[in-house]
C-alpha positions as CSV (number, residue, x, y, z in Angstrom):
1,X,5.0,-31.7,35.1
2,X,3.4,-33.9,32.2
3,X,0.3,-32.3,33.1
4,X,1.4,-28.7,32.3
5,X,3.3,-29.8,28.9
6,X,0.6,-31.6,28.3
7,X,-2.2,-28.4,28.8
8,X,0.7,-26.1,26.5
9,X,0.8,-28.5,23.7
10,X,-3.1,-27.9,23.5
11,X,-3.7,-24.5,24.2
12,X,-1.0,-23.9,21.6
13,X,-2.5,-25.5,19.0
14,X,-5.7,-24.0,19.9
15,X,-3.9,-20.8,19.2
16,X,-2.1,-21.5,16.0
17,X,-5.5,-23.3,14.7
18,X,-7.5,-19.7,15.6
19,X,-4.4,-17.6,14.2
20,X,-4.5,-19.4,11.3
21,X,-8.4,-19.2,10.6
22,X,-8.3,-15.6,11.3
23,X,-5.8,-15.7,8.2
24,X,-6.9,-18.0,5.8
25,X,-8.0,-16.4,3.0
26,X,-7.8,-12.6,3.7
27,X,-6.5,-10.4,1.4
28,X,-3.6,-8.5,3.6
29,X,-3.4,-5.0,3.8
30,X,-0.5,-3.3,2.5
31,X,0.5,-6.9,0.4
32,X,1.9,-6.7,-2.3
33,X,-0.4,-7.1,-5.3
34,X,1.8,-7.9,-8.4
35,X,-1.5,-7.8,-10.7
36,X,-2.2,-4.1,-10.1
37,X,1.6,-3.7,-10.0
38,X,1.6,-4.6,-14.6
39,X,-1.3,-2.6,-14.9
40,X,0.6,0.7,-13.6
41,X,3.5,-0.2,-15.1
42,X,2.1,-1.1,-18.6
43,X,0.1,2.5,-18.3
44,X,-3.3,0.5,-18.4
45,X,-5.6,3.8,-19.0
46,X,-8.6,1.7,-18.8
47,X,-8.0,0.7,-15.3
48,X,-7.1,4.5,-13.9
49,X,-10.3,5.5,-15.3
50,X,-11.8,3.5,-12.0
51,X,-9.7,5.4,-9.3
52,X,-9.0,8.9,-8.3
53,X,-5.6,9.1,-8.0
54,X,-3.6,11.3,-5.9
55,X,0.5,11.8,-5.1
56,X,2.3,12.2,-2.7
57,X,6.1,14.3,-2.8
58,X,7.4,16.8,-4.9
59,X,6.6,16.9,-9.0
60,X,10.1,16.1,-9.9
61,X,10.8,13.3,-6.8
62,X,7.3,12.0,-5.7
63,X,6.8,9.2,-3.3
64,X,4.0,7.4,-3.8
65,X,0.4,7.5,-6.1
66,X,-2.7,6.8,-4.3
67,X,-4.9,4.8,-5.9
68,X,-8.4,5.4,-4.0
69,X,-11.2,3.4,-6.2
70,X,-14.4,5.6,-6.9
71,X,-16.6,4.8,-4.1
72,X,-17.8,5.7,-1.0
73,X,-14.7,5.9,0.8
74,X,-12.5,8.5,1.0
75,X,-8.8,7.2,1.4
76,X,-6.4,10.2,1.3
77,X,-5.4,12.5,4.3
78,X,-5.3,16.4,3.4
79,X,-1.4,16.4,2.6
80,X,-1.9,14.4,-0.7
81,X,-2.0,16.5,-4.0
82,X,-5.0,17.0,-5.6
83,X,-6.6,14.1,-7.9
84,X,-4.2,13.8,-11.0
85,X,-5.1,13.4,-14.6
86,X,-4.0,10.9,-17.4
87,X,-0.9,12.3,-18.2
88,X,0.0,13.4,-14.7
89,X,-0.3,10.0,-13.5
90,X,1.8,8.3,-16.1
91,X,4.6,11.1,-15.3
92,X,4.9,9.7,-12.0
93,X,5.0,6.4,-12.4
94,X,7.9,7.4,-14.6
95,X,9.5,9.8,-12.1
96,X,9.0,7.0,-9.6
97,X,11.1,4.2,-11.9
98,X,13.5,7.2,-12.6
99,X,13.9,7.4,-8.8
100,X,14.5,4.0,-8.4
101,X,16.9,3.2,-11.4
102,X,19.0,6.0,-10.5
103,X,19.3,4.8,-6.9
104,X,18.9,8.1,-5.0
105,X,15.4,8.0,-3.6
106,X,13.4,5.4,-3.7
107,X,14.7,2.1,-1.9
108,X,12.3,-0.8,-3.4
109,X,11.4,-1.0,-7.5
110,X,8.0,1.1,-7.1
111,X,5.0,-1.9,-6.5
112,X,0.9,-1.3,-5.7
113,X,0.6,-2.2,-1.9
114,X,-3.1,-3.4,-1.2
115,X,-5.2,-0.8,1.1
116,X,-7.5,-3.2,3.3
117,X,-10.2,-1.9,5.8
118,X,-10.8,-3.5,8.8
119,X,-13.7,-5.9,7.1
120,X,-11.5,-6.8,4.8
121,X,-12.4,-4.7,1.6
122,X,-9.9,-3.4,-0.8
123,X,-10.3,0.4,-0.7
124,X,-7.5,0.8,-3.2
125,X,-3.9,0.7,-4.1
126,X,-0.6,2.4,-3.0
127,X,2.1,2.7,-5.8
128,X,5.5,3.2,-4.2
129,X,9.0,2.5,-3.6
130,X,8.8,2.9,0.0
131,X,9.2,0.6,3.0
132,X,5.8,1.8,4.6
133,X,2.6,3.3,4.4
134,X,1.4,5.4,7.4
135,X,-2.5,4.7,7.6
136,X,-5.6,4.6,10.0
137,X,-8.0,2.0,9.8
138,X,-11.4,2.6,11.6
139,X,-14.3,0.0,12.6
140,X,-16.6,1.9,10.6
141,X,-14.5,0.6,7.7
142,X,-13.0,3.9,6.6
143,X,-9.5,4.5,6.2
144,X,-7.1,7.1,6.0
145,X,-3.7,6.9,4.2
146,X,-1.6,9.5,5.0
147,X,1.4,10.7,2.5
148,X,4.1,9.1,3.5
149,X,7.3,11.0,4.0
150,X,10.6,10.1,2.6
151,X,13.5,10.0,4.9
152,X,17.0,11.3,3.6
153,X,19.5,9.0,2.6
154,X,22.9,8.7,3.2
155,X,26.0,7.6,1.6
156,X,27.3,4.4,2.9
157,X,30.7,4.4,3.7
């Protein structure tokens, strides 16, 4: 019986160790990024000039901005509005806060969620209130975030 605690103790910390390397210093996917988060807010034009960005929802109750940066990878799915200018990006991000400080849409204060490939790479930013992003990431290192949906809401009693 010693034996077999004894071979669990070790292959468990063989485990955590490994889990643990696999970890260490990756940039999650989907993690919050509060750095990117004050540069929307803050309406940094500077740094929008190095994305296309794209949205997702209706013009007056969006639910999320893509921000895919200017390179070879493509990150939105077909349902996402076409790229968006200046202004148009900057009315979101409003309509988003709007969303949120009225409490009718948007669950979380609107944040940029990290969008991660497989190796690793950022591939861009998400800017939403919402709980989750639905996305695919391939081995080839491409991914593809799809517009998320908002679900309805209802009263609590």
């Amino acid at each position: 019986m010693k034996k077999r605690w004894a071979i669990f103790v070790i292959v468990f910390s063989v485990s955590v160790v490994i889990a643990l390397n696999l970890a260490w210093g990756q940039e999650k996917n989907v993690y919050v990024n509060k750095e990117v988060t004050a540069k929307i807010k803050v309406f940094d034009r500077e740094f929008f000039k190095g994305f296309d960005v794209y949205s997702a929802g209706e013009k007056e109750a969006p639910t999320a901005l893509l921000f895919d940066i200017k390179d070879d990878y493509q990150l939105p799915d077909r349902f996402w509005g076409p790229p968006l200018s200046e202004e148009q990006i900057i009315y979101v991000i409003q309509r988003l806060d709007d969303q949120y400080n009225d409490n009718k849409r948007i669950p979380f204060p609107p944040r940029a969620l990290n969008v991660v490939n497989l190796k690793g790479k950022v591939l861009g930013y998400v800017y939403t209130g919402l709980n989750s992003v639905p996305m695919d990431r391939k081995k080839d290192g491409s991914v593809i975030v799809y517009s998320p949906r908002q679900l309805p809401r209802f009263p609590m009693r």
